[in-house]
N, C-alpha and C positions, 0 to 999 in steps of 0.2 A: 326880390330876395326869395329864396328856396325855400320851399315849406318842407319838414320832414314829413312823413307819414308814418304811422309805426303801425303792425298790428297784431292785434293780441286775438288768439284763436282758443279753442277751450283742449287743442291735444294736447298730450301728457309728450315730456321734453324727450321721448325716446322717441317718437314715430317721426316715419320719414317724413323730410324736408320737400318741399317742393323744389323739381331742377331750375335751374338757371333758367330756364326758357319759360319758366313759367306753369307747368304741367305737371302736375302731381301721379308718381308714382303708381303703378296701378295697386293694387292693394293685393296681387295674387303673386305678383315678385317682389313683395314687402313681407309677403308668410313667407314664403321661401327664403330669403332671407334670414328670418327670422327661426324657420325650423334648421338649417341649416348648424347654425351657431348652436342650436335647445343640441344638438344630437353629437355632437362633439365634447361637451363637458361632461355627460354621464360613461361615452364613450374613455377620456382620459382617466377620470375618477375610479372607473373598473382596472383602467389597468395599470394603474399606480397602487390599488387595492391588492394585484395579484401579485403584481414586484413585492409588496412586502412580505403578505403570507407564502411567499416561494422564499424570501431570507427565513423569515421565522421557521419555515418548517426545516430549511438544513442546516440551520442552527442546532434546532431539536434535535434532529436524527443525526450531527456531525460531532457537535460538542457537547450538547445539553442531555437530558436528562434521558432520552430517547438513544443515546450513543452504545454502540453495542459494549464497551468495555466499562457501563459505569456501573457503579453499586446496586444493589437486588438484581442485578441479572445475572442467568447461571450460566455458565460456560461447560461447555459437555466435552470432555477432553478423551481422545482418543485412550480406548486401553493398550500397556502397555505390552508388546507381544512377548508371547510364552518363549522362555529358551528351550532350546533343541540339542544335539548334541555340539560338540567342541571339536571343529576338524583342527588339528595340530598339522602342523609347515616344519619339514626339518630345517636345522639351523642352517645361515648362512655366513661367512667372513665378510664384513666391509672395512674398508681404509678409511680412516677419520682424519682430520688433518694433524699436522706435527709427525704423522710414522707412523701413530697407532692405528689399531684395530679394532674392532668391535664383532664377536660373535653374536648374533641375533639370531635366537628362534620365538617364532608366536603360535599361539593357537587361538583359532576365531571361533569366538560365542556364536553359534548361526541359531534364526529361530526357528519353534517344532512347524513352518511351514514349508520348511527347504525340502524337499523330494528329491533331487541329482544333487550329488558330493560340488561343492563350485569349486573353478577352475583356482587352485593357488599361486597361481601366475603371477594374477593380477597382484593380489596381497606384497607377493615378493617385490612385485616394481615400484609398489610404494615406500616398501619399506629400504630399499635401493635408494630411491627419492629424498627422502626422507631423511634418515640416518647418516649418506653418505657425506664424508670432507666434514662433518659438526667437532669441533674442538671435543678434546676429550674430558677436560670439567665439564662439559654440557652433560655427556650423555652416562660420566658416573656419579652426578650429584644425585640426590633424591629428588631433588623438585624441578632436577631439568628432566631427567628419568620419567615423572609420572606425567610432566607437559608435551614430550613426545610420546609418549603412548595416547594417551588423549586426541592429540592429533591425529596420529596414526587410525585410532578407532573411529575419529568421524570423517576420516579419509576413505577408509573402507565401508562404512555403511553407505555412503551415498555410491562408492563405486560398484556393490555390492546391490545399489539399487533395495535397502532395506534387510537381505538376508542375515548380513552382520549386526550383530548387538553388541558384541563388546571385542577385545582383543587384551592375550592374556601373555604373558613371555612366562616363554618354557626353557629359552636359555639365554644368558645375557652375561658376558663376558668381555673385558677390556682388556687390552695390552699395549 
């Protein structure tokens, strides 16, 4: 009958095993081993540490209390520029649809930056643009009246590249 043998040694249940052949591990690729694994868990823990503090911080700075548009912070808003004088555009006729017509003249608020008279060309083609073929209850009600000028005025300051600030009617006449 087979005897078993067992045997109880005094290592702690982590150290290596002896191989199959019988021969024990040497003890200098059982540290290595062993450093290998130590240098990867503080390695992961840093940078699962850094993933967070990179959400927290654009958190902070995107929606939280660090975001530029929230409460106690000041906004420094551009001043608004000086008016200058008022070049006036003589009137033109346009066809509106149905037959009528529409006489339109403007004068552009320019600001006291402007130095050269600007070209009223441009102005004229928007307001070409603009105005032209619009029904004529659009353009003799009052509140269709004040929504094309409006247009018109932030048509011209950005064509104007800033010199315009406002646009004024000098003549405005329906048939």
């Amino acid at each position: 009958m087979p005897t078993e043998q067992r045997i109880i040694s005094s290592r702690s249940p982590g150290a290596a095993r002896p191989a199959p052949g019988g021969s024990a591990p040497e003890p200098a690729a059982a540290e290595a081993e062993g450093k290998g694994k130590g240098k990867k868990k503080p390695l992961l823990i840093a940078v699962v540490l850094l993933v967070v503090l990179a959400a927290g911080a654009g958190w902070y700075f995107l929606m939280g209390p660090g975001a530029g548009g929230a409460e106690g912070t000041e906004v420094v808003e551009e001043p608004a520029p000086e008016a200058g004088e008022v070049l006036t555009i003589e009137p033109i006729s346009l066809n509106l649809a149905g037959g009528s017509y529409l006489r339109i003249g403007i004068g552009l608020q320019l600001t006291a930056e402007v130095a050269d008279e600007p070209d009223p060309a441009i102005a004229l083609d928007h307001v070409i643009a603009l105005y032209s073929g619009r029904p004529v209850e659009e353009v003799t009600s009052a509140e269709g009246r004040e929504a094309l000028r409006v247009e018109l005025s932030t048509r011209l300051e950005e064509a104007y590249h800033g010199d315009v600030m406002g646009v004024y009617y000098t003549d405005y006449v329906t048939q």
